[in-house]
Chimera marker file (.cmm) of the C-alpha trace (Angstrom):
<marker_set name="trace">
<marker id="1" x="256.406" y="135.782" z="10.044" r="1" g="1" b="0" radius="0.5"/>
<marker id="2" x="256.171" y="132.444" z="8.389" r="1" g="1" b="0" radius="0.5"/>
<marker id="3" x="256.942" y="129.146" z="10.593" r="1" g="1" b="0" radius="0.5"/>
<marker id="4" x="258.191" y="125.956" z="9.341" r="1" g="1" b="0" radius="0.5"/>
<marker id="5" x="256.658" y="122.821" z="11.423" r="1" g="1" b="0" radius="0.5"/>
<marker id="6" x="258.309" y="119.235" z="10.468" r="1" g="1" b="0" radius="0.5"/>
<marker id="7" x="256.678" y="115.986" z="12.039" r="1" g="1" b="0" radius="0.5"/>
<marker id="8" x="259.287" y="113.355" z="11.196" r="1" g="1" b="0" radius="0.5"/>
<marker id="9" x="259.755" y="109.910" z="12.782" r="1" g="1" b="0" radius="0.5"/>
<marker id="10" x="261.548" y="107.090" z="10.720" r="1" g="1" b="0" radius="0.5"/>
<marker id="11" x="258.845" y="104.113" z="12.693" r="1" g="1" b="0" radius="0.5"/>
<marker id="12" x="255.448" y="103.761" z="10.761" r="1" g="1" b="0" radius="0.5"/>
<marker id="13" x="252.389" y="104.047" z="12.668" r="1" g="1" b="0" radius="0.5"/>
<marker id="14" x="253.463" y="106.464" z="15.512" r="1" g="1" b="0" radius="0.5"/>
<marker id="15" x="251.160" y="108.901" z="13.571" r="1" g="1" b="0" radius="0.5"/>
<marker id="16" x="252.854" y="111.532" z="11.843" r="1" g="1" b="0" radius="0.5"/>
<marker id="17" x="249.865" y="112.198" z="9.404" r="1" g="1" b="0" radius="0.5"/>
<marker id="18" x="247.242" y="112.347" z="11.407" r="1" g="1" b="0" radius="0.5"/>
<marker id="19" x="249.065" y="114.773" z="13.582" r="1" g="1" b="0" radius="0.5"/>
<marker id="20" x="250.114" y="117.072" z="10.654" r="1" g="1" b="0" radius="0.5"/>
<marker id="21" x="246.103" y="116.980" z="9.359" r="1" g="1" b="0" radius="0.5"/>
<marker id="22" x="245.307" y="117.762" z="12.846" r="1" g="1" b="0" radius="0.5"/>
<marker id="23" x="247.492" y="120.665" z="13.477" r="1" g="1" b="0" radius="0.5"/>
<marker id="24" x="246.666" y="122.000" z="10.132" r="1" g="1" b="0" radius="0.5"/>
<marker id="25" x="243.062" y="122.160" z="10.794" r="1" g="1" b="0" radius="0.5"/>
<marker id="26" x="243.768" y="123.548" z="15.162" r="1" g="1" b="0" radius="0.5"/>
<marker id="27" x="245.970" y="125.994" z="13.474" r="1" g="1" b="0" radius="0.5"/>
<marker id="28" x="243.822" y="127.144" z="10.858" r="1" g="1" b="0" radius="0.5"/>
<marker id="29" x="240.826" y="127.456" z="13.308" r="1" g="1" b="0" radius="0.5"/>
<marker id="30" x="242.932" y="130.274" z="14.407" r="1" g="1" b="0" radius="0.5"/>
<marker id="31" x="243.072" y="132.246" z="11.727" r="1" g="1" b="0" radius="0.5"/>
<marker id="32" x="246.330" y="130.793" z="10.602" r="1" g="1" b="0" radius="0.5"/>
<marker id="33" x="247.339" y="130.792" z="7.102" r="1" g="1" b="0" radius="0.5"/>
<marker id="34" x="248.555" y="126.990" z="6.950" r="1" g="1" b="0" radius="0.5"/>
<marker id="35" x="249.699" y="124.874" z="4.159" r="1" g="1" b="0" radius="0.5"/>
<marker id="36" x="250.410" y="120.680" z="4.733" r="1" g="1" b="0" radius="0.5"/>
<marker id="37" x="252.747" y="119.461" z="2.026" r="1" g="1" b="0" radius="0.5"/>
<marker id="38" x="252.050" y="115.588" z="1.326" r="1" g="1" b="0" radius="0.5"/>
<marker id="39" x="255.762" y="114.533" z="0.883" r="1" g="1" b="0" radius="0.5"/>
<marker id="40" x="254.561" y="110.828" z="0.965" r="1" g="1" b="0" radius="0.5"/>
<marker id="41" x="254.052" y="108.870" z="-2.208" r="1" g="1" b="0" radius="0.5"/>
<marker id="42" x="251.052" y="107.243" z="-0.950" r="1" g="1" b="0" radius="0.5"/>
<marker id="43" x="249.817" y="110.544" z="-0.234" r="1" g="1" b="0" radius="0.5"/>
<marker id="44" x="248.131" y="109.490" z="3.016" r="1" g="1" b="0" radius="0.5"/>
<marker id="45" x="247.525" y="113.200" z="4.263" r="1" g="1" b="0" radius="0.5"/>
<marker id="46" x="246.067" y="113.900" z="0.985" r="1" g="1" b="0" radius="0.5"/>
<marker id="47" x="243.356" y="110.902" z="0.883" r="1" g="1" b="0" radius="0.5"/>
<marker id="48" x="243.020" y="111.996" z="4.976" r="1" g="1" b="0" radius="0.5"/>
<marker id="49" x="241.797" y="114.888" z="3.934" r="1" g="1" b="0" radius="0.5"/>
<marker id="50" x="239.290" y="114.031" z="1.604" r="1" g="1" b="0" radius="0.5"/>
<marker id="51" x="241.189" y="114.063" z="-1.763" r="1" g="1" b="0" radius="0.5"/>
<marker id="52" x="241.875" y="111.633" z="-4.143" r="1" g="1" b="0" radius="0.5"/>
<marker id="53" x="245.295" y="112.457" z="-5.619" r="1" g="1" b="0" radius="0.5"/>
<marker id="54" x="244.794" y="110.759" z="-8.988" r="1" g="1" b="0" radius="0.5"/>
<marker id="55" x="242.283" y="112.960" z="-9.301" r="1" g="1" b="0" radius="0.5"/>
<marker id="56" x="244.346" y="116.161" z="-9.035" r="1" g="1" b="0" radius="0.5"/>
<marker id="57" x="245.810" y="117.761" z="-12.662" r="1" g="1" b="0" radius="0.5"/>
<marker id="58" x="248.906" y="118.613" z="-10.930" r="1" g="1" b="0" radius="0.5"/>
<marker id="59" x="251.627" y="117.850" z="-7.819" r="1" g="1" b="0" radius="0.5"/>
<marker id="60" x="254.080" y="118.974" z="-5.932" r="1" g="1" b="0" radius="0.5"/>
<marker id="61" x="256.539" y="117.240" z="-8.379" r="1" g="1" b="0" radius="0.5"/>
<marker id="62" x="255.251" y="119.548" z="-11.011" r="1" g="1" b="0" radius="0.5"/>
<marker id="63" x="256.701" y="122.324" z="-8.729" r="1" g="1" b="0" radius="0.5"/>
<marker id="64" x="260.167" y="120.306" z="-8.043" r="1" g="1" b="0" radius="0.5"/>
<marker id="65" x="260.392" y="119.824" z="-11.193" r="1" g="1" b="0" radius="0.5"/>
<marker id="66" x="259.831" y="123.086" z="-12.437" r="1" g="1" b="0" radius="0.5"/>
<marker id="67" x="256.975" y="122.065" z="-14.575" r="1" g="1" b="0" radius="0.5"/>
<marker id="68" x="254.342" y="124.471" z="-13.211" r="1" g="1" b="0" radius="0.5"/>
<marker id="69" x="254.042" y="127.193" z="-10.895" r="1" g="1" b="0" radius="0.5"/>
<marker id="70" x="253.610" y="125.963" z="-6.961" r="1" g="1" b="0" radius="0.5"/>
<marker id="71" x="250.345" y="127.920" z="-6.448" r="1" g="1" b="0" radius="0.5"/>
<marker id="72" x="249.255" y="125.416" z="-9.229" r="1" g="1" b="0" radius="0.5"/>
<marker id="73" x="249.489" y="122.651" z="-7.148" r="1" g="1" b="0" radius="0.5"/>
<marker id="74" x="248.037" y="123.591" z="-3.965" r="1" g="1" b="0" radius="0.5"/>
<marker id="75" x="244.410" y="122.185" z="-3.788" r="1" g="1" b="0" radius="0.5"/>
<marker id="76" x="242.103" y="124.863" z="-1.083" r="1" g="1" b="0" radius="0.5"/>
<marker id="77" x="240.828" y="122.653" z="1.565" r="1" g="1" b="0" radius="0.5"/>
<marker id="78" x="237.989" y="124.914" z="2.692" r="1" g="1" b="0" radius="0.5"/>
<marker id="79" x="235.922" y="122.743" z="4.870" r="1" g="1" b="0" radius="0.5"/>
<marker id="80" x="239.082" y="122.138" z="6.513" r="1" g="1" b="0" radius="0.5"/>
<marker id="81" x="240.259" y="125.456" z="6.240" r="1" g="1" b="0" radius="0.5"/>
<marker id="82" x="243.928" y="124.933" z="5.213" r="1" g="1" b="0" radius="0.5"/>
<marker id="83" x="245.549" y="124.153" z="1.609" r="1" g="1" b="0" radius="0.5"/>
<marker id="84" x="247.467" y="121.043" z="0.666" r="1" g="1" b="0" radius="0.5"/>
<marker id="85" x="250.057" y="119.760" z="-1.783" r="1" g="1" b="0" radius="0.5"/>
<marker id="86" x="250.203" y="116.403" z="-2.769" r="1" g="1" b="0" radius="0.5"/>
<marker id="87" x="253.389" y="114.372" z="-4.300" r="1" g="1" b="0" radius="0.5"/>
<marker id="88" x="251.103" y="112.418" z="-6.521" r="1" g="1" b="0" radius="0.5"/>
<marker id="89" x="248.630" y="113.351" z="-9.044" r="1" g="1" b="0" radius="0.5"/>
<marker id="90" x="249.844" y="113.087" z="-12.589" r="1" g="1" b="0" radius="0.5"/>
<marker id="91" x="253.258" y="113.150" z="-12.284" r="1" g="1" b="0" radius="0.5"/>
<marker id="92" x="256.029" y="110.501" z="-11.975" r="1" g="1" b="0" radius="0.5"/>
<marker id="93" x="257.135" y="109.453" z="-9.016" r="1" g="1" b="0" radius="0.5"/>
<marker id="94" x="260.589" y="111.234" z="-8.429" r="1" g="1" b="0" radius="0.5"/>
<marker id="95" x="263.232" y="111.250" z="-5.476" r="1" g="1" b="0" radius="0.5"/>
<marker id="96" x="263.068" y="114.817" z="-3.707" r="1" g="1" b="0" radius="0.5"/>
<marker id="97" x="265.912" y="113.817" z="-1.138" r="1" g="1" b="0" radius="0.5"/>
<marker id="98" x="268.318" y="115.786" z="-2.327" r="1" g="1" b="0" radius="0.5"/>
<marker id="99" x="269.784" y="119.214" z="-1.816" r="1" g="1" b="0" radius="0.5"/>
<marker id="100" x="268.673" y="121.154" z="-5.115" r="1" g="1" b="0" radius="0.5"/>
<marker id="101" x="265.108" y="119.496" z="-4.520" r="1" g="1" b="0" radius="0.5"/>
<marker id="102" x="264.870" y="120.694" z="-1.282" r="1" g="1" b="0" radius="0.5"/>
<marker id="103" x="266.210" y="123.817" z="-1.770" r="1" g="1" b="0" radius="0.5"/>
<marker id="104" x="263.604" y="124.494" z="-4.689" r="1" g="1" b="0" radius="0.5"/>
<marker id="105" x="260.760" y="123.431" z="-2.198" r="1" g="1" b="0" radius="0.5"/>
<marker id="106" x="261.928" y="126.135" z="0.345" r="1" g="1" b="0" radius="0.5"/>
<marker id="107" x="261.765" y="128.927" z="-2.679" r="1" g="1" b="0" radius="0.5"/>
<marker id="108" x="258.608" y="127.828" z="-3.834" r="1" g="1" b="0" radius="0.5"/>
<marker id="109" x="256.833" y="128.044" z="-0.450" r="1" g="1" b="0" radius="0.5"/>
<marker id="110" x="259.172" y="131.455" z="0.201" r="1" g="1" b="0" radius="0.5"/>
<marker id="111" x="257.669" y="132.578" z="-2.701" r="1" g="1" b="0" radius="0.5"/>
<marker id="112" x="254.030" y="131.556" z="-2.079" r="1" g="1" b="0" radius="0.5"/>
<marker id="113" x="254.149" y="133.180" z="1.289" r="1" g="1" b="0" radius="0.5"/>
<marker id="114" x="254.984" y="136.407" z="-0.252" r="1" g="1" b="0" radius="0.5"/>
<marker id="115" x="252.874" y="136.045" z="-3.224" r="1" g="1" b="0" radius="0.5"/>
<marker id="116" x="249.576" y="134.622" z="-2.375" r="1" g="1" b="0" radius="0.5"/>
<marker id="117" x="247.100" y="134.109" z="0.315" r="1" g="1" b="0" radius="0.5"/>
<marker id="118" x="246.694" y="130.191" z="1.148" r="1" g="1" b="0" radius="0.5"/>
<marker id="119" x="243.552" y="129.841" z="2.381" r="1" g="1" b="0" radius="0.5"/>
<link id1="1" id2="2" r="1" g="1" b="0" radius="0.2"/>
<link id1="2" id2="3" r="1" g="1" b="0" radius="0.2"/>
<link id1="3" id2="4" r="1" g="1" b="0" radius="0.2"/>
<link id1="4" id2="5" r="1" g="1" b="0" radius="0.2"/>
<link id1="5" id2="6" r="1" g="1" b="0" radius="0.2"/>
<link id1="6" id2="7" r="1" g="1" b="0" radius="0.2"/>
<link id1="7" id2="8" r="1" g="1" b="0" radius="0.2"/>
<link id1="8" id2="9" r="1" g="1" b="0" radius="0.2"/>
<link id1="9" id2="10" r="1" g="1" b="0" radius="0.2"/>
<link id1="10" id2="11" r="1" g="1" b="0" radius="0.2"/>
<link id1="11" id2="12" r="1" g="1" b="0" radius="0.2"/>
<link id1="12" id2="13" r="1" g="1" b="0" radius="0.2"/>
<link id1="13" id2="14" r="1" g="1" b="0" radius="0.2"/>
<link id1="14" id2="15" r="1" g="1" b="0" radius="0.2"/>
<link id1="15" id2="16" r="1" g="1" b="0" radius="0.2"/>
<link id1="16" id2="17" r="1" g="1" b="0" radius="0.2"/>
<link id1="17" id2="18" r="1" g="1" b="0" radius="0.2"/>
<link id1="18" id2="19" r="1" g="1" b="0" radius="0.2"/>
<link id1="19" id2="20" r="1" g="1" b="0" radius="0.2"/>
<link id1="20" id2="21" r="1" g="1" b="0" radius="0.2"/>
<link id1="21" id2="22" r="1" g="1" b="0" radius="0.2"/>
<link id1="22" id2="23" r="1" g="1" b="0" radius="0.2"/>
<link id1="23" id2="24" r="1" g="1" b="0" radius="0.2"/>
<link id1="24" id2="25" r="1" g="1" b="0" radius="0.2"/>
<link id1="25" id2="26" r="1" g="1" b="0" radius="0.2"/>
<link id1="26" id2="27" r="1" g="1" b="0" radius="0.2"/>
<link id1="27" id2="28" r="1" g="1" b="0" radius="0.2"/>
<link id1="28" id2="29" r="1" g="1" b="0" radius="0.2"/>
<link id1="29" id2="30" r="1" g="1" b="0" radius="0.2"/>
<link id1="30" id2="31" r="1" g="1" b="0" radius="0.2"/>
<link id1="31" id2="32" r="1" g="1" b="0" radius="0.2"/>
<link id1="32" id2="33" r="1" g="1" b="0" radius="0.2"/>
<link id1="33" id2="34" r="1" g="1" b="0" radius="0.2"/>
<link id1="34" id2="35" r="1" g="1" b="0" radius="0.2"/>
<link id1="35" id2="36" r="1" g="1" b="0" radius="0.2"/>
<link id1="36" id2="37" r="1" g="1" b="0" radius="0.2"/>
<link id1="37" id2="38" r="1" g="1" b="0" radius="0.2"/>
<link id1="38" id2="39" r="1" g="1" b="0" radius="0.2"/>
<link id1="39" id2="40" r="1" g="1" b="0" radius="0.2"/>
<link id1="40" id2="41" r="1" g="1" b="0" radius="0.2"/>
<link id1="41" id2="42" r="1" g="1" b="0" radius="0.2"/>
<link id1="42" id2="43" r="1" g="1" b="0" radius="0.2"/>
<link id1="43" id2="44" r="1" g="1" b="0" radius="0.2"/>
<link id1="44" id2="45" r="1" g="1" b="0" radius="0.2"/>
<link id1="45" id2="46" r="1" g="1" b="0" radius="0.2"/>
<link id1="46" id2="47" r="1" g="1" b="0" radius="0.2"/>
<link id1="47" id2="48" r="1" g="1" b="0" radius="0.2"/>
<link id1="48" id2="49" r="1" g="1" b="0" radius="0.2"/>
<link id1="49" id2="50" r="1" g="1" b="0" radius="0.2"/>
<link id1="50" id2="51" r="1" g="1" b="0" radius="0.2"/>
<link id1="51" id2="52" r="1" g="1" b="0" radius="0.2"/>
<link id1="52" id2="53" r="1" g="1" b="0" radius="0.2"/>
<link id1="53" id2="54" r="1" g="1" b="0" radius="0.2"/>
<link id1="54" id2="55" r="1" g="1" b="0" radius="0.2"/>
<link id1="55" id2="56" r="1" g="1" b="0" radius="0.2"/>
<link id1="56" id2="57" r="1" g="1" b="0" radius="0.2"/>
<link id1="57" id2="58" r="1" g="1" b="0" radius="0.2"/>
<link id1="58" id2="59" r="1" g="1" b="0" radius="0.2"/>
<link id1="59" id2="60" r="1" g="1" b="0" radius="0.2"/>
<link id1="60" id2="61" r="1" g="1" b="0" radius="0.2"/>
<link id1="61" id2="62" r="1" g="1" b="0" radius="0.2"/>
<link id1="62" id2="63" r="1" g="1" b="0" radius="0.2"/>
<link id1="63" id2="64" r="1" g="1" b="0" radius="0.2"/>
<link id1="64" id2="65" r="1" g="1" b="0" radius="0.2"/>
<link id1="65" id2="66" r="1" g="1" b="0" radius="0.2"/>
<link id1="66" id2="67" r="1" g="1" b="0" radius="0.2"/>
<link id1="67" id2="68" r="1" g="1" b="0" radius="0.2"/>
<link id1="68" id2="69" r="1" g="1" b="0" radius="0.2"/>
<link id1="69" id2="70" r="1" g="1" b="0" radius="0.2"/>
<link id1="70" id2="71" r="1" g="1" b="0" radius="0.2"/>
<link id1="71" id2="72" r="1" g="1" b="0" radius="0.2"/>
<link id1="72" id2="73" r="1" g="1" b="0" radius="0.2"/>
<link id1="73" id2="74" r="1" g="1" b="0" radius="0.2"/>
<link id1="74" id2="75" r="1" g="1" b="0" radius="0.2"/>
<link id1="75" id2="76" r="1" g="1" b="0" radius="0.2"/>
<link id1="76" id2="77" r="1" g="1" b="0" radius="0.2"/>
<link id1="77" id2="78" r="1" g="1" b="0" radius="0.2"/>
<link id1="78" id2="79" r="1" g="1" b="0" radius="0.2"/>
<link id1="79" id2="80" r="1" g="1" b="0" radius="0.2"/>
<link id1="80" id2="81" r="1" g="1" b="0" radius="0.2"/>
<link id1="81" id2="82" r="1" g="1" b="0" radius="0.2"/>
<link id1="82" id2="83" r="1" g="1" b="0" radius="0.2"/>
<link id1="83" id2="84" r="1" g="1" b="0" radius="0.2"/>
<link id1="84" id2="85" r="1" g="1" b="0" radius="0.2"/>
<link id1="85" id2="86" r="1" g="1" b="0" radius="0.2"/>
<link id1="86" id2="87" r="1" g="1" b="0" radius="0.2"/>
<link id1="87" id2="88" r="1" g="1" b="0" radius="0.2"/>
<link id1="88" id2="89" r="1" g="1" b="0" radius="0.2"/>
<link id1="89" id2="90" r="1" g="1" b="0" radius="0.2"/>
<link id1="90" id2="91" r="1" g="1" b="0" radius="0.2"/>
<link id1="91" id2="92" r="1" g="1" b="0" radius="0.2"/>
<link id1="92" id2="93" r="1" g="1" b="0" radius="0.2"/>
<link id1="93" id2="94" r="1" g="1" b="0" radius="0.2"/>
<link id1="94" id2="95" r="1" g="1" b="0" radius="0.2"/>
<link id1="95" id2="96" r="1" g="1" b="0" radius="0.2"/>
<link id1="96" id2="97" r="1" g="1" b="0" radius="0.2"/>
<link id1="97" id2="98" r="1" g="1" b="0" radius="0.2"/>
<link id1="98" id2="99" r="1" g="1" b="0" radius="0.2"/>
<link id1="99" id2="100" r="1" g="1" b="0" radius="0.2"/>
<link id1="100" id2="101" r="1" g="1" b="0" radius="0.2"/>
<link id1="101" id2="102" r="1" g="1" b="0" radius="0.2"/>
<link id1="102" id2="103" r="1" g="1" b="0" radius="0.2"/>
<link id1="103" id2="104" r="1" g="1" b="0" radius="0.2"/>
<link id1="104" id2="105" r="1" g="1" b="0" radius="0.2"/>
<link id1="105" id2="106" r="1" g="1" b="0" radius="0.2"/>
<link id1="106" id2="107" r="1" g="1" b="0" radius="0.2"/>
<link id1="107" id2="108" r="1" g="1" b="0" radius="0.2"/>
<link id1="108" id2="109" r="1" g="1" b="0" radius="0.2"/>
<link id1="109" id2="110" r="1" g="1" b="0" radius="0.2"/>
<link id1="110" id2="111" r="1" g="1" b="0" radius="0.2"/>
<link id1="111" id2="112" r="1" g="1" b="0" radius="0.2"/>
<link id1="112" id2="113" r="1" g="1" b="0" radius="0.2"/>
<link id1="113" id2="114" r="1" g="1" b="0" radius="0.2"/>
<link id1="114" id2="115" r="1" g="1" b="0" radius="0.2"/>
<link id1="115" id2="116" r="1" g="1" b="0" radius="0.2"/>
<link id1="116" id2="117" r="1" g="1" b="0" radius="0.2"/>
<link id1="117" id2="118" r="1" g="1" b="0" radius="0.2"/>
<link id1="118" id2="119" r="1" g="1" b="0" radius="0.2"/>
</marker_set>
Protein backbone atom coordinates (compact mmCIF):
# COMPACT_ATOMS: atom_id res chain seq x y z
CA UNK A 1 0.00 0.00 0.00
CA UNK A 2 1.51 3.26 -1.02
CA UNK A 3 1.31 6.36 1.55
CA UNK A 4 1.31 9.90 0.67
CA UNK A 5 3.24 12.15 3.46
CA UNK A 6 2.92 16.15 2.87
CA UNK A 7 5.08 18.53 5.19
CA UNK A 8 3.56 21.92 4.40
CA UNK A 9 3.81 25.14 6.45
CA UNK A 10 3.35 28.59 4.63
CA UNK A 11 6.36 30.33 7.46
CA UNK A 12 10.02 29.81 6.16
CA UNK A 13 12.43 28.36 8.43
CA UNK A 14 10.17 26.11 10.64
CA UNK A 15 12.00 23.30 8.70
CA UNK A 16 9.99 21.55 6.32
CA UNK A 17 13.08 20.25 4.29
CA UNK A 18 15.10 19.06 6.61
CA UNK A 19 12.26 17.11 8.05
CA UNK A 20 11.19 15.59 4.66
CA UNK A 21 15.23 14.56 4.02
CA UNK A 22 15.06 13.19 7.41
CA UNK A 23 12.05 11.07 7.21
CA UNK A 24 13.10 9.92 3.86
CA UNK A 25 16.30 8.57 5.03
CA UNK A 26 14.38 6.99 8.94
CA UNK A 27 11.94 5.57 6.56
CA UNK A 28 14.13 4.10 4.15
CA UNK A 29 16.37 2.59 6.94
CA UNK A 30 13.36 0.47 7.22
CA UNK A 31 13.19 -1.04 4.26
CA UNK A 32 10.77 1.47 2.91
CA UNK A 33 10.52 2.18 -0.66
CA UNK A 34 10.51 6.17 -0.36
CA UNK A 35 10.59 8.83 -2.90
CA UNK A 36 11.03 12.94 -1.75
CA UNK A 37 9.72 15.13 -4.55
CA UNK A 38 11.63 18.64 -4.48
CA UNK A 39 8.55 20.85 -5.30
CA UNK A 40 10.73 23.96 -4.42
CA UNK A 41 12.39 26.00 -7.11
CA UNK A 42 15.43 26.45 -5.16
CA UNK A 43 15.49 22.87 -4.82
CA UNK A 44 16.74 22.97 -1.22
CA UNK A 45 15.99 19.14 -0.53
CA UNK A 46 17.79 18.39 -3.62
CA UNK A 47 21.22 20.37 -2.81
CA UNK A 48 20.42 18.78 1.05
CA UNK A 49 20.93 15.79 -0.26
CA UNK A 50 23.98 16.07 -2.00
CA UNK A 51 22.85 17.01 -5.58
CA UNK A 52 23.38 19.78 -7.60
CA UNK A 53 20.23 20.24 -9.69
CA UNK A 54 21.85 22.06 -12.62
CA UNK A 55 23.63 19.23 -12.91
CA UNK A 56 20.71 16.83 -13.49
CA UNK A 57 19.59 16.19 -17.52
CA UNK A 58 16.10 16.16 -16.44
CA UNK A 59 13.17 17.39 -13.70
CA UNK A 60 10.17 16.89 -12.42
CA UNK A 61 8.85 19.57 -14.89
CA UNK A 62 9.90 17.29 -17.64
CA UNK A 63 7.30 14.87 -16.10
CA UNK A 64 4.50 17.79 -15.63
CA UNK A 65 5.04 18.66 -18.65
CA UNK A 66 4.87 15.55 -20.32
CA UNK A 67 8.26 15.85 -21.80
CA UNK A 68 9.76 12.60 -20.47
CA UNK A 69 8.80 9.69 -18.61
CA UNK A 70 8.79 10.27 -14.51
CA UNK A 71 11.19 7.34 -13.84
CA UNK A 72 13.48 9.67 -15.97
CA UNK A 73 13.65 12.12 -13.52
CA UNK A 74 14.11 10.42 -10.35
CA UNK A 75 17.88 10.59 -9.39
CA UNK A 76 18.74 7.04 -6.85
CA UNK A 77 20.06 8.43 -3.71
CA UNK A 78 21.84 5.28 -2.55
CA UNK A 79 23.98 6.43 0.25
CA UNK A 80 20.87 7.81 1.47
CA UNK A 81 18.86 5.08 0.47
CA UNK A 82 15.78 6.84 -1.00
CA UNK A 83 15.19 8.49 -4.63
CA UNK A 84 14.48 12.13 -5.33
CA UNK A 85 12.90 14.43 -7.90
CA UNK A 86 13.93 17.75 -8.32
CA UNK A 87 11.83 20.83 -9.96
CA UNK A 88 14.97 22.20 -11.45
CA UNK A 89 17.51 20.83 -13.69
CA UNK A 90 17.15 21.85 -17.28
CA UNK A 91 13.87 22.83 -17.52
CA UNK A 92 11.98 26.17 -17.20
CA UNK A 93 10.67 27.17 -14.31
CA UNK A 94 6.80 26.52 -14.56
CA UNK A 95 3.74 27.00 -12.09
CA UNK A 96 2.52 23.39 -10.94
CA UNK A 97 -0.36 24.94 -8.70
CA UNK A 98 -2.95 23.97 -10.55
CA UNK A 99 -5.42 21.15 -10.85
CA UNK A 100 -4.29 19.33 -14.21
CA UNK A 101 -0.59 19.71 -12.82
CA UNK A 102 -1.35 18.15 -9.82
CA UNK A 103 -3.41 15.68 -11.02
CA UNK A 104 -0.59 14.54 -13.58
CA UNK A 105 1.89 14.38 -10.54
CA UNK A 106 -0.48 11.91 -8.69
CA UNK A 107 -0.54 9.56 -12.08
CA UNK A 108 2.96 9.74 -12.54
CA UNK A 109 3.90 8.60 -9.01
CA UNK A 110 0.59 6.04 -9.29
CA UNK A 111 2.24 4.84 -12.08
CA UNK A 112 5.83 4.59 -10.75
CA UNK A 113 4.58 2.72 -7.75
CA UNK A 114 3.17 0.11 -9.92
CA UNK A 115 5.83 0.12 -12.43
CA UNK A 116 9.17 0.33 -10.87
CA UNK A 117 11.11 -0.26 -7.78
CA UNK A 118 12.46 3.21 -6.26
CA UNK A 119 15.26 2.41 -4.52
Amino acid sequence: MTEVLAVVNQKGGVGKTTSCINICASLSKTKRKTLLVDLDPQSNATRGCGVDPHALNHSINDALLGRNETEQCLVPLNDLGFTISSVEGSSPKVSIFTNNRIIIIDTGIDKMNTQKNLT
